[in-house]
Backbone as a chain_set.jsonl record, in Angstrom:
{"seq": "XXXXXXXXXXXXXXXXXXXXXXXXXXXXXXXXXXXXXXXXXXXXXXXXXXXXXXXXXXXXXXXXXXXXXXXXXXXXXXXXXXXXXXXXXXXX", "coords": {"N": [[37.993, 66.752, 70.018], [37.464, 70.045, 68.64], [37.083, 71.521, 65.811], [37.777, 73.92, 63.126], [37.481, 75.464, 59.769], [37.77, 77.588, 57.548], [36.859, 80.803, 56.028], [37.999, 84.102, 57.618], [39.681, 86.821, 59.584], [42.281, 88.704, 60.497], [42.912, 90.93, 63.098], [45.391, 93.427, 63.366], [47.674, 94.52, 65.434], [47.677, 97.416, 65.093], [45.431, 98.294, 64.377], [44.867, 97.45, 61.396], [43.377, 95.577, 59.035], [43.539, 91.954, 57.861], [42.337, 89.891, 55.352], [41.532, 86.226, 55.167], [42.376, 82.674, 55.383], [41.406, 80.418, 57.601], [42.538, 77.619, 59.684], [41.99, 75.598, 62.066], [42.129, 73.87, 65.285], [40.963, 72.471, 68.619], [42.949, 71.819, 71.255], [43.631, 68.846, 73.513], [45.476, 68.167, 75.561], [47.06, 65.816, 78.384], [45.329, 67.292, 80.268], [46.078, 69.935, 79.576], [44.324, 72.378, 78.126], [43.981, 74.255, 75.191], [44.208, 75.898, 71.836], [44.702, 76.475, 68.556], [46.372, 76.941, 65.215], [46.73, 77.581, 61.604], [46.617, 80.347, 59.219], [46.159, 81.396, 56.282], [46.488, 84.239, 54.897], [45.298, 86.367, 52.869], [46.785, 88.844, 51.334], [50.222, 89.615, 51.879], [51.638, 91.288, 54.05], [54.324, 94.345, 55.492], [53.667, 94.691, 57.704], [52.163, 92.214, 58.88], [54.602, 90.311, 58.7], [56.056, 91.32, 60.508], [54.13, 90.694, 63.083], [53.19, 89.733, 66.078], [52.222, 89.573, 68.948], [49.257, 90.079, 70.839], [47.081, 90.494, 69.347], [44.127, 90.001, 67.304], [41.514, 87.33, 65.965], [39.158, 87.369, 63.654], [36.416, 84.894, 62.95], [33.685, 84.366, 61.285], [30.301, 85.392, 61.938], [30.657, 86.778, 64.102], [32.248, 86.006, 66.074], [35.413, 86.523, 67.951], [38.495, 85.962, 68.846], [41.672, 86.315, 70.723], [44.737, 85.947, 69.758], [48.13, 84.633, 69.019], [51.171, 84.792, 66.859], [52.951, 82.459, 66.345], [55.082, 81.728, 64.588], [56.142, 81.512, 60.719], [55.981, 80.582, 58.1], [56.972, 79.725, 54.421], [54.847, 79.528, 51.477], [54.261, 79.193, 48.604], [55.93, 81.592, 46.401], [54.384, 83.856, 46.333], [53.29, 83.516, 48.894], [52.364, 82.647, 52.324], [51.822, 80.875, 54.977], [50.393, 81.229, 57.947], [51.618, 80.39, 61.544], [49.416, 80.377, 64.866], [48.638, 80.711, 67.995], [45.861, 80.476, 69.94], [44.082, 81.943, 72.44], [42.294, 81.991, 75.843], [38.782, 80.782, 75.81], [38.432, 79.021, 72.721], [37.225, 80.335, 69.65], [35.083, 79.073, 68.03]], "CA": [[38.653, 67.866, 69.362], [36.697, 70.56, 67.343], [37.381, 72.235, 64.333], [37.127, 75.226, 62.241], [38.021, 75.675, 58.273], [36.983, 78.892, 56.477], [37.082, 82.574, 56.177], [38.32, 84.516, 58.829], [40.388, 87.98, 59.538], [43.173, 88.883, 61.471], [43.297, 92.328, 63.413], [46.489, 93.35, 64.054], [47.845, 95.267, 67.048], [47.41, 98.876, 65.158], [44.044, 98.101, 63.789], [44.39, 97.114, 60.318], [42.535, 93.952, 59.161], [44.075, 91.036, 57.272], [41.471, 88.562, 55.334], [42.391, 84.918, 54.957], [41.545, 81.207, 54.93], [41.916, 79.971, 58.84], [42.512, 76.115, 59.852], [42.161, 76.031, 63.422], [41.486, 73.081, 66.106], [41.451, 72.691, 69.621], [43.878, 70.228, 71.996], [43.616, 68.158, 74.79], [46.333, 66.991, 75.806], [47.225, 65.481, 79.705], [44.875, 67.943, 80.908], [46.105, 71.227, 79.034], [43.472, 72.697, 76.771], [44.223, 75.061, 74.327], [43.499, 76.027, 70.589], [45.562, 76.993, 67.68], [46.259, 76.561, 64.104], [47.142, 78.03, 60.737], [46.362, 81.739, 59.014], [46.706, 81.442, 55.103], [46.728, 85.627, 54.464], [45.204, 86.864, 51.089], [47.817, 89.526, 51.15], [51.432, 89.892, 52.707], [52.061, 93.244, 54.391], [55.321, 94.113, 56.075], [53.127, 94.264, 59.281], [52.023, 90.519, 59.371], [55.24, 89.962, 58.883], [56.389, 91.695, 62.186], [53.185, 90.334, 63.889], [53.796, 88.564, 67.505], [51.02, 89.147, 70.151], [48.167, 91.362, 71.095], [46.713, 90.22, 67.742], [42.764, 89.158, 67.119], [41.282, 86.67, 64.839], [37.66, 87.12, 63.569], [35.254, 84.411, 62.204], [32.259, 84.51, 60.685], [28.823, 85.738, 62.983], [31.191, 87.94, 64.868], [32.897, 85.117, 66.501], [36.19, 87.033, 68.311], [39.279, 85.69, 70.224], [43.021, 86.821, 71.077], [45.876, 85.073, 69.144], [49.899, 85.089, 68.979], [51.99, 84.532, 65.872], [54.263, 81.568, 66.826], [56.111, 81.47, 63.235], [55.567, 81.75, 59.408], [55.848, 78.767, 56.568], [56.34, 80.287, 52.918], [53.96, 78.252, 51.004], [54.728, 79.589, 47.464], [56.746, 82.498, 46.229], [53.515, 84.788, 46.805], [52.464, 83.102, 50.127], [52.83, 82.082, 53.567], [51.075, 80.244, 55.949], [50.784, 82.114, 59.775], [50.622, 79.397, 63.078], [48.731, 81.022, 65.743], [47.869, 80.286, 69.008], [45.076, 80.768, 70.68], [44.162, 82.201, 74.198], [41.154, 82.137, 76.031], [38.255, 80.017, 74.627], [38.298, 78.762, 71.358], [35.899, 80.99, 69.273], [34.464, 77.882, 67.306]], "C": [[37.629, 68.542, 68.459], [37.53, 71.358, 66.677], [36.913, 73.343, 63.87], [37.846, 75.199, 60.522], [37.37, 76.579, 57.786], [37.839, 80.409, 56.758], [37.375, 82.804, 57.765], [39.556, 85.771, 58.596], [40.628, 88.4, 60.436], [43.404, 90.032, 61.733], [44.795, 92.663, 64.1], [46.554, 94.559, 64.879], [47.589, 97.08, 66.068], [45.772, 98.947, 64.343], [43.384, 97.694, 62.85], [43.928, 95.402, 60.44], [43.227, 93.126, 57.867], [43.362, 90.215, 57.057], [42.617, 87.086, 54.925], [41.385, 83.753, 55.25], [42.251, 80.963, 56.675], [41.467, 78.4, 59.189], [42.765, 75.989, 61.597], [41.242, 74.725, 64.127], [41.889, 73.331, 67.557], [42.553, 71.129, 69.863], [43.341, 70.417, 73.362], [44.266, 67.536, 75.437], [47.375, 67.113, 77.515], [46.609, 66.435, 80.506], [45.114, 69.688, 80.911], [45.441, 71.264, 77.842], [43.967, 73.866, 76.006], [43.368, 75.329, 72.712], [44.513, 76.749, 69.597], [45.077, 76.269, 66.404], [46.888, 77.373, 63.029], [46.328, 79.03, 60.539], [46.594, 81.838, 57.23], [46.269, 83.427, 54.661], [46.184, 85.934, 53.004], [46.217, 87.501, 50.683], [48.712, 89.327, 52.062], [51.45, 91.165, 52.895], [53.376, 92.936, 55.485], [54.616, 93.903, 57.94], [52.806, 93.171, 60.078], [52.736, 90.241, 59.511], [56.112, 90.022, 60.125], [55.455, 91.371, 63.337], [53.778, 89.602, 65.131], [52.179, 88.202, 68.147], [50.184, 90.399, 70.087], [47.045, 91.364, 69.849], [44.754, 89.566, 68.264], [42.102, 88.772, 65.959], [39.819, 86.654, 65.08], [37.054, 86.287, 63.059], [34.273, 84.541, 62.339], [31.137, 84.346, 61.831], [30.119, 86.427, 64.382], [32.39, 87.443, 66.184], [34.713, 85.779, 66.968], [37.068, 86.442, 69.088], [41.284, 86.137, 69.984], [44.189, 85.648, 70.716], [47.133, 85.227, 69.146], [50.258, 84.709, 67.956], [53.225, 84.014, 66.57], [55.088, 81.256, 65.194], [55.22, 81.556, 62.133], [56.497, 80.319, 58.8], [55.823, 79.39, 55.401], [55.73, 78.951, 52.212], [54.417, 78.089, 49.231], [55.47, 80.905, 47.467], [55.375, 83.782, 46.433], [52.596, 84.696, 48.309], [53.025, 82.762, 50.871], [51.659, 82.101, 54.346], [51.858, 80.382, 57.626], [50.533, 80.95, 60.685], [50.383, 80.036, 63.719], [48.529, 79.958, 66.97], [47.25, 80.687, 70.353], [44.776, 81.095, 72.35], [42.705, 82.637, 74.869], [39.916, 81.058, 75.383], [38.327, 80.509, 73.222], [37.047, 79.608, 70.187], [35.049, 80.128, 68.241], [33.944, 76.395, 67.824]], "O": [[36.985, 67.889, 67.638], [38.614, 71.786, 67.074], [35.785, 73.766, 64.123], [38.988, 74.742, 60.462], [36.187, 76.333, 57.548], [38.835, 80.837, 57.342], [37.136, 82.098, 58.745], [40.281, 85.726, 57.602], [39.812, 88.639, 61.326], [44.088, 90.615, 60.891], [45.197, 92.2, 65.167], [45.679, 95.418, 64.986], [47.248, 97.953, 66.867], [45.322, 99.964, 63.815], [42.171, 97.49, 62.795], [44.021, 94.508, 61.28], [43.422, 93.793, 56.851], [43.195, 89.422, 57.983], [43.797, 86.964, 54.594], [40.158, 83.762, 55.337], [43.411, 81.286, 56.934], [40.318, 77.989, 59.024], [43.804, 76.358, 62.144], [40.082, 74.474, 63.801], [42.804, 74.091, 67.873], [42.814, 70.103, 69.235], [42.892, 71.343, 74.038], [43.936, 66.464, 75.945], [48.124, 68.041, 77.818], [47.191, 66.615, 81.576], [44.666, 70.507, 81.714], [45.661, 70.604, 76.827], [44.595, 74.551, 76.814], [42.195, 75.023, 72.495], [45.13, 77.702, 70.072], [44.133, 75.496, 66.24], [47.795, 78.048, 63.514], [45.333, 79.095, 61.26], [47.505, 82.633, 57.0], [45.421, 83.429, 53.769], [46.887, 85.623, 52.043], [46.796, 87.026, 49.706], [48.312, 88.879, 53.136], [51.301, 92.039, 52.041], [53.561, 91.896, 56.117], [54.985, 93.252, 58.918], [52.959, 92.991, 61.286], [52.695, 89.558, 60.534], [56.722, 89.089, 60.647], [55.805, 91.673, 64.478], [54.812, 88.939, 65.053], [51.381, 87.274, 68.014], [50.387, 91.437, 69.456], [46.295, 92.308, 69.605], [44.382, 88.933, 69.252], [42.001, 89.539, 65.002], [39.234, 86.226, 66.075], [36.771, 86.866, 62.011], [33.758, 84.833, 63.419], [31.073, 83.338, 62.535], [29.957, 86.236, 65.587], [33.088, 88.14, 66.92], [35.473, 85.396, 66.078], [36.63, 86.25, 70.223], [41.836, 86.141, 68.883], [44.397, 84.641, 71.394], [47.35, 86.42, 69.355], [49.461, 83.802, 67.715], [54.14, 84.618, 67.128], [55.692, 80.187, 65.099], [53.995, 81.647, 62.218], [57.336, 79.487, 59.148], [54.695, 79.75, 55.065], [56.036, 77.767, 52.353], [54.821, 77.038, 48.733], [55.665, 81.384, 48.584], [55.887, 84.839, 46.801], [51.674, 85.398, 48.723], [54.195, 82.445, 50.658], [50.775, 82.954, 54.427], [52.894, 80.039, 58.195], [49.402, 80.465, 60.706], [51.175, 80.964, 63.556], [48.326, 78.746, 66.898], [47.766, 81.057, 71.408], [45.276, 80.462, 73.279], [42.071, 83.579, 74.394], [40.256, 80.503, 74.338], [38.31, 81.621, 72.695], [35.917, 79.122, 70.168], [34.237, 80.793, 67.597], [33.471, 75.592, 67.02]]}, "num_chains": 1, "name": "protein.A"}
């Protein structure tokens, strides 16, 4: 399994950009690979909040791949934590 923890910013489907803290591993499991993980958001906008698909997550050195918004987690009364999951290789 690899890993990612850090910076990272989420383009959403009309172009704006969303920074944040991204927690992201891959799986292996019975022979389906994949990749997903969490999205902690600096800001809330009503747009993340309507987020689904068509979505792309950037890390650091230009690192690019195509994500979905499978649900939200409020974390505190100013936060929420996005799950994502990944499509295509893993960009980490």
């Amino acid at each position: 399994m690899t890993t990612y923890s850090g910076p990272a910013r989420l383009t959403l489907v009309d172009g704006s950009h969303v920074s944040g803290m991204a927690s992201l591993s891959t799986n292996q499991r019975g022979g389906i690979e994949g990749w997903g993980g969490t999205f902690r958001p600096d800001q809330i906008s009503d747009d993340l909040r309507n987020a689904g698909e068509g979505l792309y997550l950037e890390l650091p050195y230009d690192q690019v791949a195509a994500v979905a918004v499978t649900g939200f987690r409020k974390l505190l009364a100013t936060q929420i934590l996005v799950s994502l999951t990944g499509s295509g290789p893993a960009p980490f």
